[in-house]
LORO-619582 format. One record per residue (C-alpha): x, y, z; residue in one letter; residue number from 0. Coordinates in nm, 2 decimals. Layout:
BEGIN
<<X; Y; Z>; "a"; NUM>
...
***
This chain:
BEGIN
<<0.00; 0.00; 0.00>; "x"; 0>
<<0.11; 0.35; -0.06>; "x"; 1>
<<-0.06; 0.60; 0.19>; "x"; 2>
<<-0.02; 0.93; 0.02>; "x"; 3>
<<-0.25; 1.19; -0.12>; "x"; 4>
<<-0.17; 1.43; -0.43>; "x"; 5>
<<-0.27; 1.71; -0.62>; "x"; 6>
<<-0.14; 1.79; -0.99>; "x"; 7>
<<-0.15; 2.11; -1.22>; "x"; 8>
<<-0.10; 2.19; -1.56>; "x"; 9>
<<0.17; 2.49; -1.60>; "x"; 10>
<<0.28; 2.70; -1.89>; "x"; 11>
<<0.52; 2.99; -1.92>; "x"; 12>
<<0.61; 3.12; -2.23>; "x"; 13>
<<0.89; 3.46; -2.32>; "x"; 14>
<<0.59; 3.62; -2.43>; "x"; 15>
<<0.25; 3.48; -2.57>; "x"; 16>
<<-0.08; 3.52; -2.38>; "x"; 17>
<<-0.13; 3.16; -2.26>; "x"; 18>
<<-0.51; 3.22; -2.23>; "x"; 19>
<<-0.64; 3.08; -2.55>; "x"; 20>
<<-0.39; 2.73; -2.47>; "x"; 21>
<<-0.60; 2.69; -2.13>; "x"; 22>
<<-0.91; 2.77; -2.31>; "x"; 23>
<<-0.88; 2.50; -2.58>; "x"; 24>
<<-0.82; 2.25; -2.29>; "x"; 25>
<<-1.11; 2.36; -2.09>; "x"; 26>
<<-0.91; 2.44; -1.79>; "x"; 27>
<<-0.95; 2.73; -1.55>; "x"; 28>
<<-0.60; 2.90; -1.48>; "x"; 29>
<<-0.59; 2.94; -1.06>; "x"; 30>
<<-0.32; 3.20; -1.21>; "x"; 31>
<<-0.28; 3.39; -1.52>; "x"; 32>
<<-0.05; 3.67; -1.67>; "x"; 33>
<<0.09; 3.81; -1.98>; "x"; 34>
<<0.45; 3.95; -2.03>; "x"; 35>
<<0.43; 4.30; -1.99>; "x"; 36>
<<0.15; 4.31; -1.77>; "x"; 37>
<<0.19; 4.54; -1.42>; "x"; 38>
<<0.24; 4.34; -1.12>; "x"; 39>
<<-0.01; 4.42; -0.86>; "x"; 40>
<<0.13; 4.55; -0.55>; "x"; 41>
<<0.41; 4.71; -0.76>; "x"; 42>
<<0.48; 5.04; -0.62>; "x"; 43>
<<0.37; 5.28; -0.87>; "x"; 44>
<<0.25; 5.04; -1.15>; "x"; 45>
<<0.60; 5.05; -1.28>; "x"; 46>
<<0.71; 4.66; -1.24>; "x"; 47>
<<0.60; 4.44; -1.50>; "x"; 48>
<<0.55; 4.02; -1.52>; "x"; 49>
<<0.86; 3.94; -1.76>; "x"; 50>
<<0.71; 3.63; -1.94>; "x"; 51>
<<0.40; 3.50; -1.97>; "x"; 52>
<<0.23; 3.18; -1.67>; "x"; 53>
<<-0.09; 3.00; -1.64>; "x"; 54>
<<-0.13; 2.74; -1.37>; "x"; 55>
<<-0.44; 2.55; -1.43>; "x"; 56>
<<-0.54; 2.25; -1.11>; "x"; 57>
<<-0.59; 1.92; -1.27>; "x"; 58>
<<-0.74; 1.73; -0.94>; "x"; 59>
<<-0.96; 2.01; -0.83>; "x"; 60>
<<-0.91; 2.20; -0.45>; "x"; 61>
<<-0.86; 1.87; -0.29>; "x"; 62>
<<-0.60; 1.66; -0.25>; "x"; 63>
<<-0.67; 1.34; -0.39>; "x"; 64>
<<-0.56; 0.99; -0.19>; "x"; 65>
<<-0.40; 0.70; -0.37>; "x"; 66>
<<-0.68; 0.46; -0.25>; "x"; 67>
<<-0.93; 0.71; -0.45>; "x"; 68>
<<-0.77; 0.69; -0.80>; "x"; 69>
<<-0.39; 0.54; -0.80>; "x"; 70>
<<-0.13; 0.80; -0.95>; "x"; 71>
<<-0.08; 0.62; -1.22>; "x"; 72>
<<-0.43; 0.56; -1.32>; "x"; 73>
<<-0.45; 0.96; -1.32>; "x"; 74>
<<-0.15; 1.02; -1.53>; "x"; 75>
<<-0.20; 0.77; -1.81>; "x"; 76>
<<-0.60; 0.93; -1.77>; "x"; 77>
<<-0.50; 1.31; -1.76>; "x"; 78>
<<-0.20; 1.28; -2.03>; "x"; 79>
<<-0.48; 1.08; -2.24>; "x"; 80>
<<-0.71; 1.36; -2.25>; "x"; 81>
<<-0.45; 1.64; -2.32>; "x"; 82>
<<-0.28; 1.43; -2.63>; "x"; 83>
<<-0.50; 1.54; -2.88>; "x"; 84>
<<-0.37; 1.91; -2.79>; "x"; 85>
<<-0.07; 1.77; -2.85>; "x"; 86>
<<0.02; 2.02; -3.17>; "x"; 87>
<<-0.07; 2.33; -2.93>; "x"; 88>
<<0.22; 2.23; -2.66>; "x"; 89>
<<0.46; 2.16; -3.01>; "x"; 90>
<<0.41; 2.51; -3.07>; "x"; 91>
<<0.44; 2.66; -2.70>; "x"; 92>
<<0.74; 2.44; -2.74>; "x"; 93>
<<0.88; 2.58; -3.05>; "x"; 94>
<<0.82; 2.92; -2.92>; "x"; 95>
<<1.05; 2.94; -2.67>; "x"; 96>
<<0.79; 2.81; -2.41>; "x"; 97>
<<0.72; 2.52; -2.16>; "x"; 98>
<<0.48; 2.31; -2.04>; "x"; 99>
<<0.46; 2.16; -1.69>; "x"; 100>
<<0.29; 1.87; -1.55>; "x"; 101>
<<0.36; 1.97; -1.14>; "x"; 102>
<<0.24; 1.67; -0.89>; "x"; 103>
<<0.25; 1.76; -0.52>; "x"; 104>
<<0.28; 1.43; -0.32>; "x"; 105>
<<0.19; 1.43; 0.07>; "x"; 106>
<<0.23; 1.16; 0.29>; "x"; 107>
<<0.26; 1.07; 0.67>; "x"; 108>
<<0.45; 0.76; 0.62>; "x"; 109>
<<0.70; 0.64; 0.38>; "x"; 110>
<<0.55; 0.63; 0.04>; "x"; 111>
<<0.71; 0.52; -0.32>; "x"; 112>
<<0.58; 0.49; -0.66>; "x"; 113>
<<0.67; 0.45; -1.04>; "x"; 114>
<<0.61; 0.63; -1.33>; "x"; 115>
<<0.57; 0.38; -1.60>; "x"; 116>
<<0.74; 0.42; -1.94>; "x"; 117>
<<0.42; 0.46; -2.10>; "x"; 118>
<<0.35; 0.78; -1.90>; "x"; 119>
<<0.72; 0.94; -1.95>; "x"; 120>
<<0.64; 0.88; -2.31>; "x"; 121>
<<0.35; 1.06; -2.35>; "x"; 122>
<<0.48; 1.34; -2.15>; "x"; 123>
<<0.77; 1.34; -2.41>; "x"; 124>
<<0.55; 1.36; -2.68>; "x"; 125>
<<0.32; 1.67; -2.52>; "x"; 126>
<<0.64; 1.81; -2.47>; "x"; 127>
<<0.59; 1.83; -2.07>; "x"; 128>
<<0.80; 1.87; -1.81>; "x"; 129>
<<0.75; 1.67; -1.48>; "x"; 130>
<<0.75; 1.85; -1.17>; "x"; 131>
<<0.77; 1.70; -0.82>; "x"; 132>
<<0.74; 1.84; -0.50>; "x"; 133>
<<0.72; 1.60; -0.19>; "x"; 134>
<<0.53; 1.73; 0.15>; "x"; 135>
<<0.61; 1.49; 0.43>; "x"; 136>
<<0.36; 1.44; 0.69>; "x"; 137>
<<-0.03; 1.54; 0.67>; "x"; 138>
<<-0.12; 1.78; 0.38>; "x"; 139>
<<-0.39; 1.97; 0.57>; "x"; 140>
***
């Protein structure tokens, strides 16, 4: 048994392009979105600006979700499934100068492993996604 809980987000930054239309063609909600060039809020004066372009969209909802509900896996290959036939859209972020980021945050309260299967790091090749990991130890309340 592996007794952790995760959440995962979809994350795009780009030198320069508005990343908007991206997260509307995948149907996804950006918990943060801004263009190059745009002020910074809370800059004094208006006079600081975002220097490249970030959309962070949740792909598991508010929650954290636990292994026992749907097993990592089984929401990678599930998730990667439904964003390959956008596949030409993170080519061209790509071949723009920007990135795409699959980010998992893993929380646990015991010690936890798990593999990522060929089959996943392949499609994340092909979408051109990174694969971000950040590990919480102990509860993720």
């Amino acid at each position: 048994m592996n007794p952790y809980r995760y959440r995962a987000a979809l994350r795009a930054t780009h030198p320069h392009a508005d990343l908007a239309p991206l997260f509307d063609a995948l149907q996804l909600r950006p918990t943060r979105l801004w263009t190059a060039g745009q002020p910074r809020p809370g800059a004094g004066g208006g006079e600081a600006r975002y220097r490249d372009s970030y959309a962070a969209a949740a792909l598991t909802g508010g929650e954290a979700r636990a292994w026992s509900v749907e097993p990592l896996e089984d929401f990678l290959q599930r998730t990667l499934a439904r964003l390959e036939p956008h596949r030409p859209a993170f080519e061209r972020l790509a071949a723009g100068g920007g990135r795409g980021e699959l980010a998992l945050e893993l929380s646990g309260g015991a010690r936890f492993g798990f593999a990522v299967s060929a089959a996943v790091c392949e499609a994340l090749t092909r979408l051109k996604l990174s694969f971000a990991i950040d590990v919480y130890p102990g509860p993720d309340d």
